[in-house]
N, C-alpha and C positions, 0 to 999 in steps of 0.2 A: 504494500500500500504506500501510496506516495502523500506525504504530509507537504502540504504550502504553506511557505512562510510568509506574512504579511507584514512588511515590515511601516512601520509609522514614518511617515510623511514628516521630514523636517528639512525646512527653508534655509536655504545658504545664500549668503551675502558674498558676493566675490567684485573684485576689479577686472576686469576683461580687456585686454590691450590689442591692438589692431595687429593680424599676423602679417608677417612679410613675403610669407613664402607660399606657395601654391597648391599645396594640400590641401586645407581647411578652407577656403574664403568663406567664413560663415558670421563675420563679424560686421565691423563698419560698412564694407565693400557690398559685403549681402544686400543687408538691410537699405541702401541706399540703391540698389540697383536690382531689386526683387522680379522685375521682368527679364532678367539677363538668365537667359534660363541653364549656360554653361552655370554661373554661377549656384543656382537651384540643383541643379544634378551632381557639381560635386559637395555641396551640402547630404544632397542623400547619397553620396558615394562614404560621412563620413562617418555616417550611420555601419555601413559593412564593418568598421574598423572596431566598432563593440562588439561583434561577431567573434574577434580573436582573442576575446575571452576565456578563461576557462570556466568545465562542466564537471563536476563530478561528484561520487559517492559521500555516501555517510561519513564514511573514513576516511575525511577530505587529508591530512596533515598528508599522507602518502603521496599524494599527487602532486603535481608540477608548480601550480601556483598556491599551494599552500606551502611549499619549502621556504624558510626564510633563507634571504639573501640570494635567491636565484635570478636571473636576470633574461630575459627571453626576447628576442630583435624579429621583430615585423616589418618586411620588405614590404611597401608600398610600391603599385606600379599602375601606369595610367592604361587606357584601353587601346593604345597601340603595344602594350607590353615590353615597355622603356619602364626601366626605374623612376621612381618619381620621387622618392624618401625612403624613410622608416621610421619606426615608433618602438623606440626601447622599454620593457617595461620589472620595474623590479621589485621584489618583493620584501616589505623595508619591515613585515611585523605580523606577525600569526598568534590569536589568540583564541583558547575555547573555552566556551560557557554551555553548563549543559547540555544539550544536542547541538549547539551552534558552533560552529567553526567560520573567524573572521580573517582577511586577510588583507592585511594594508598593502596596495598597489602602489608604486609611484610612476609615472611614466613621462617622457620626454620624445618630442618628436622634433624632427631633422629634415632637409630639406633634401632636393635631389644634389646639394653641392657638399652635402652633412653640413651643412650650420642647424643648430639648434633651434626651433623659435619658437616653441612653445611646450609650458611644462603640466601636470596637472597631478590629485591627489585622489583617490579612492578610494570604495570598498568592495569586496564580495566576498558573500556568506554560501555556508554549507547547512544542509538541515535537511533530515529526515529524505533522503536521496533526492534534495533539488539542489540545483545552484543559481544564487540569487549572482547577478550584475548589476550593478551602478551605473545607470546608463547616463549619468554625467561624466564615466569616461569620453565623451565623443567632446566635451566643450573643454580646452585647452582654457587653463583658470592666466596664467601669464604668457607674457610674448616677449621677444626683444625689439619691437616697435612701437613707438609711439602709438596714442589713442586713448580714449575715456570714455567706453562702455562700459558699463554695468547693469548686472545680471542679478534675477535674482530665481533658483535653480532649485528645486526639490531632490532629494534620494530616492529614486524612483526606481525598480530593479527591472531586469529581463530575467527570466525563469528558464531552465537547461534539465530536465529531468536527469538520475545517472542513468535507469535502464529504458532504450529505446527501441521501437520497431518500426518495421520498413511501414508505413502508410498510417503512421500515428500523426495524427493534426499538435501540434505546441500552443500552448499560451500565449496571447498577444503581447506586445510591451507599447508601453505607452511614455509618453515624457514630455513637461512642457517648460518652458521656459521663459520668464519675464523680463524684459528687455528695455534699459531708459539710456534714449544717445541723444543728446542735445534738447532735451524737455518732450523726446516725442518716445511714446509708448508702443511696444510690442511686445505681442507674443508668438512663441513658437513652438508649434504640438508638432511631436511627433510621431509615427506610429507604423510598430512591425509587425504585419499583421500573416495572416495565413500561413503560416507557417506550418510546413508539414514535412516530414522525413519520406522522402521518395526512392532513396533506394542505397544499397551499401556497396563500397565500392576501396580500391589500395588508391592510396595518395603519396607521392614521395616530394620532397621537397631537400635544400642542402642538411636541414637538421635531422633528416630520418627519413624512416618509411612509417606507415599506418594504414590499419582497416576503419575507416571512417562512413560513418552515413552522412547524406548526404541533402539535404532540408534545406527547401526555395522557401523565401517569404516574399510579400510585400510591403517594403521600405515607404512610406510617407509624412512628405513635409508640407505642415500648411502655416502660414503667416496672418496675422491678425496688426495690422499696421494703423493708429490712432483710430480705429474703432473701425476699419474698412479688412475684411476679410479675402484676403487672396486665392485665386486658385490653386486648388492643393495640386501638387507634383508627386508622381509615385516612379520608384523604380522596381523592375525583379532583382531579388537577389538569391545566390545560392553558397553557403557555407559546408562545408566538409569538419562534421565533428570525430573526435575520438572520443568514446567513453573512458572516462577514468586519467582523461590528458587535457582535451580543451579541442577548441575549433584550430583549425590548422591550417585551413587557406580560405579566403573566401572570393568572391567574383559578382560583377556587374556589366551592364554598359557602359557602367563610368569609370571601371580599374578595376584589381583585382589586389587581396592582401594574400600573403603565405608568414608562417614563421620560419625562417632559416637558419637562426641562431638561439642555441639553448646555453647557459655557463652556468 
């Protein structure tokens, strides 16, 4: 039997600084150019990048991102399949309470030149064979660019059962995001919907090999701009999980992530 955890809803205040680099444009750039629809696409392209998350068991401490001090490199690549970055992420603190197992994330992403430019802190939880995600991993909390947006951002999780089968439907994830840049108000929901496990399949990348299933969702972004609601934008996306490891590559129209490097 699979127990869900629900976790309480609390409000983060953060400083949000303009990126430089061309991964993320989900900031100033975004919001001021909302009809620019490259920009809107790779907004939900940065949606895939929560995907390389880890999933796993009861007995989370064994696995990959509950090890303290592990460090795991997510190659970014655009959809001609040129590099584009990557997003280093490590694991700075592991605690358990009761059935729950926590695991402080920290992660830094890089550009396609490796400059750094932006950094960010999280959480994800283990419980009763689910794995919760912080799907505030996708909004980079600093940058090394000037800017003054601020954000104000809930703990909202994405849901990973450990035991899965070929043609099981997932849980959706939801996220929204409050937004103030120069006196003007937005929001921005997200939402990963349909998601279902369509079939199992070997995946190799430079950090290994694995048996992973293989689970399309649909990725969408809608904007709520001083009280005027935009047409929401959807992408397909398709992630390749390993149970008892974590997601290991994922793909879009708008680029595709893998992990390459384990330490």
């Amino acid at each position: 039997m699979i127990l869900i955890y629900t976790p309480t809803v609390k409000k983060t205040r953060l400083r949000i600084k303009k990126c430089s680099g061309n991964l993320i444009p989900v900031f100033k750039d975004f919001f001021t150019t909302y009809r620019n629809k490259t920009a809107m696409k790779k907004m939900i392209w940065a949606i895939g990048i929560m995907g390389t998350l880890p999933v796993f068991g009861q007995d989370c401490q064994q696995f990959l991102f509950f090890q303290k001090g592990k460090t795991i490199e997510m190659t970014i690549y655009n959809n001609t399949g040129a590099i584009n970055g990557k997003q280093v992420y490590q694991v700075s603190n592991v605690t358990s309470e009761s059935d729950t197992t926590t695991s402080n994330l920290s992660s830094e992403l890089f550009d396609k030149t490796g400059k750094s430019f932006a950094k960010t802190n999280s959480l994800v939880k283990c419980t009763g064979g689910v794995m919760m995600v912080d799907m505030k991993m996708m909004m980079p909390q600093q940058s090394r660019s000037p800017g003054n947006t601020e954000a104000t951002i809930g703990n909202e999780f994405l849901e990973f059962p450990f035991n899965l089968f070929v043609g099981e439907k997932l849980k959706d994830g939801n996220f929204t995001m409050h937004v103030t840049m120069q006196s003007i108000q937005e929001t921005v929901a997200i939402s990963i919907t349909d998601r279902k496990v369509v079939s199992q399949e070997p995946v190799t990348t430079s950090a290994g090999s694995w048996s992973c299933f293989k689970i399309n969702s649909t990725n969408t972004v809608t904007v709520n701009m001083a009280g005027r609601t935009m047409p929401p934008m959807s992408t397909e996306s398709i992630s390749w999980y390993k149970p008892g490891f974590g997601i290991i590559k994922t793909q879009s129209a708008n680029g595709s992530t893998a992990i390459t490097s384990i330490k």
